[in-house]
C-alpha positions in Angstrom: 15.5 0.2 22.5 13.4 -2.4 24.7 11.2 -0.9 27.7 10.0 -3.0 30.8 6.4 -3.0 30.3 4.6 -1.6 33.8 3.5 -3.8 36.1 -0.4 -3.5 35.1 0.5 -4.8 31.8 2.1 -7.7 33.0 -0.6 -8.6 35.3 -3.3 -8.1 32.3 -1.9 -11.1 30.7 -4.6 -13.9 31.2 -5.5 -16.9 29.1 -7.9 -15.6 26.1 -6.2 -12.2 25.2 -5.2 -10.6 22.5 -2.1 -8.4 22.0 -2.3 -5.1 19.3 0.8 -5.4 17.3 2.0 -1.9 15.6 5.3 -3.3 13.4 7.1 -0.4 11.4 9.7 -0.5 9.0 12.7 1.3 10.3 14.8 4.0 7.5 11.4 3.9 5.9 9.8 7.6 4.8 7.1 8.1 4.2 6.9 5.0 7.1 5.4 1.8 5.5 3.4 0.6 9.4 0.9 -2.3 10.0 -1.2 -2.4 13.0 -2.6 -6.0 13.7 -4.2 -7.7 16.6 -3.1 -11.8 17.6 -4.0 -14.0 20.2 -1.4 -13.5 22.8 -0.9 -17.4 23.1 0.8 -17.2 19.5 3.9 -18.3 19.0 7.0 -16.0 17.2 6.8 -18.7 14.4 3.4 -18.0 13.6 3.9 -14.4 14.5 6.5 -14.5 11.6 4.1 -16.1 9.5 1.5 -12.8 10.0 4.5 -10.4 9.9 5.3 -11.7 6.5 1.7 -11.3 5.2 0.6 -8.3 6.7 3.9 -6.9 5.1 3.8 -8.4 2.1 7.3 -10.2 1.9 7.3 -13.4 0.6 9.0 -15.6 3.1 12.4 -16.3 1.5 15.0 -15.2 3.5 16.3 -15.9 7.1 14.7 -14.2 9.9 15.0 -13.6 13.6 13.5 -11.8 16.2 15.4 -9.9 18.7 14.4 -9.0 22.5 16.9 -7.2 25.2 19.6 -8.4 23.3 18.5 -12.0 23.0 17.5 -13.6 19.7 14.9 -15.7 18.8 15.0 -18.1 16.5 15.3 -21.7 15.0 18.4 -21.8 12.5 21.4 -22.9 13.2 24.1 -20.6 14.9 26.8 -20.2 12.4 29.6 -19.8 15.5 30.0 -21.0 19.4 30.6 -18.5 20.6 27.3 -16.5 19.5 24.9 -15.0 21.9 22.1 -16.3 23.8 19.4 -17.9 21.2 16.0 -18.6 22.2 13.2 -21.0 20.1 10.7 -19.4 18.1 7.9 -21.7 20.1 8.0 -18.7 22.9 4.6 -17.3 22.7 4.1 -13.3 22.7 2.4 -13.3 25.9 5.9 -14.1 27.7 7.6 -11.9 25.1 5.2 -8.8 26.1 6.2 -9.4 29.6 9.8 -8.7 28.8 9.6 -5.8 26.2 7.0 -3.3 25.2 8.9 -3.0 22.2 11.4 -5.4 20.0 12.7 -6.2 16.4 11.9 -8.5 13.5 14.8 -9.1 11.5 14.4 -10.5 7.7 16.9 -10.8 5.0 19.9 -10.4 6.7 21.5 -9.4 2.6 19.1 -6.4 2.4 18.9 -5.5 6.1 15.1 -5.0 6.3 15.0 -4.1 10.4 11.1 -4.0 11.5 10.2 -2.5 15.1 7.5 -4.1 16.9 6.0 -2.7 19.7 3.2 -4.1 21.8 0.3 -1.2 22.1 -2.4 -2.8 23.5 -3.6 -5.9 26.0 -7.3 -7.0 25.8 -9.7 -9.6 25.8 -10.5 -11.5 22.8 -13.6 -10.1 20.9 -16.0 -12.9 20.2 -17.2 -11.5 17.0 -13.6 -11.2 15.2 -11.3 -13.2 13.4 -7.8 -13.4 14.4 -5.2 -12.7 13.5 -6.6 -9.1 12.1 -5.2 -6.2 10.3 -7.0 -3.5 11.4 -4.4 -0.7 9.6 -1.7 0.1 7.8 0.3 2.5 5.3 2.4 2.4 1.8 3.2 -0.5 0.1 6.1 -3.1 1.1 9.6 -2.9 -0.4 10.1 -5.5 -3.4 12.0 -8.3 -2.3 15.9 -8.2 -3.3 15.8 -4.4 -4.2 18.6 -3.6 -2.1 17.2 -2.5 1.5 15.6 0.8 1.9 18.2 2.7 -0.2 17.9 0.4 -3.1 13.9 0.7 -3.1 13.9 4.5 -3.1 16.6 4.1 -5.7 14.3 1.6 -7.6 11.1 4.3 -7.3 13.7 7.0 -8.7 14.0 5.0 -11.8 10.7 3.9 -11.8 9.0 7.7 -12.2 11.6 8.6 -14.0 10.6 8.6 -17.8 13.9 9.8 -18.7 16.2 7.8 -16.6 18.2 5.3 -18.6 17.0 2.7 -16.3 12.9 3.1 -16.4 11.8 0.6 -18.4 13.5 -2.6 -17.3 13.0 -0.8 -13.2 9.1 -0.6 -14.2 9.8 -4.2 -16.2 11.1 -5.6 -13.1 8.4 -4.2 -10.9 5.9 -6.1 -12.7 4.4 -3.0 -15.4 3.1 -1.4 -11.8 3.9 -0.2 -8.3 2.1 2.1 -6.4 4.4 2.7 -3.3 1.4 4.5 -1.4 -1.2 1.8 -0.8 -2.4 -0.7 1.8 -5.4 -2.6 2.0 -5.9 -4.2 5.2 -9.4 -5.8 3.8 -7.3 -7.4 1.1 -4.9 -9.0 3.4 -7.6 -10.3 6.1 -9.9 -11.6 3.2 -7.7 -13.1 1.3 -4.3 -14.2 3.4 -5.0 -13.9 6.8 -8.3 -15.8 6.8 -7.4 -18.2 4.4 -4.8 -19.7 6.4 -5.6 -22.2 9.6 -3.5 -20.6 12.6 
């Protein structure tokens, strides 16, 4: 799953950069993809905090990332004799020195299984705000729909007319879901950049 990054990426890592995020959620088809761009000082517990915006979840469910193997995170291991666990306050400049590529983990019930991988090292551009969404496609899964199977399920019911279960689907998604949009303006104007980082 992880690669080692070459070794021009690693030297490119230098104190001001910024790191081009692509995260996509795995199963997903048509594939529901972000592409954002973060200072590569951030820490994974503010790189959570993005994931969860640019994605649309709303942060209430345990969460974890994983790298080679190792996980990151800050909740308590269930077991002793669990593997290696690492703090979310390692930043994603070390974490792009280990892996071009590694996965975001939320709702552990549902099983949604994001894959992050690191396109792009660069110096920080003056003139923008950060974190940025610069792109993006289809909407995110409800939250408790069942994992991927349960939200194509849901969208089944929901253009349905006929099926027995269309009105309290479409009642439960609100009176409207369009599974095909993204707006990356939306999120920058008014989530990102509201929100101190």
């Amino acid at each position: 799953m992880a690669k080692t990054p070459t070794s021009s990426k690693k030297a490119s890592l230098k104190p001001g950069q910024v790191i081009q995020l692509k995260v996509s959620l795995r199963e997903s088809d048509p594939l529901i993809w972000r592409r954002f761009i973060v200072p590569a000082n951030m820490t994974l517990a503010k790189l959570h905090d993005v994931l969860q915006i640019v994605m649309g979840w709303q942060n209430a469910h345990l969460s974890r990332f994983e790298v080679n193997g190792v996980d990151y995170t800050d909740d308590e291991p269930e077991f002793e004799d669990e593997p290696e666990v690492k703090p979310l306050s390692t930043k994603l400049g070390e974490i792009a020195e280990l892996a071009e590529t590694f996965l975001y983990l939320y709702d552990y019930g549902d099983g949604w299984e994001h894959e992050i991988t690191i396109e792009k090292i660069s110096k920080k551009d003056e003139c923008l705000h950060y974190p940025i969404c610069i792109g993006g496609e289809n909407a995110c899964p409800p939250e408790d729909c069942g994992g991927m199977g349960g939200y194509y399920e849901k969208l089944e019911e929901y253009a349905d007319e006929n099926n027995e279960e269309h009105s309290s689907t479409k009642m439960w998604l609100g009176g409207y879901f369009d599974s095909t949009t993204f707006d990356p303006n939306r999120i920058n104007r008014d989530m990102l950049w509201e929100k101190k980082w």
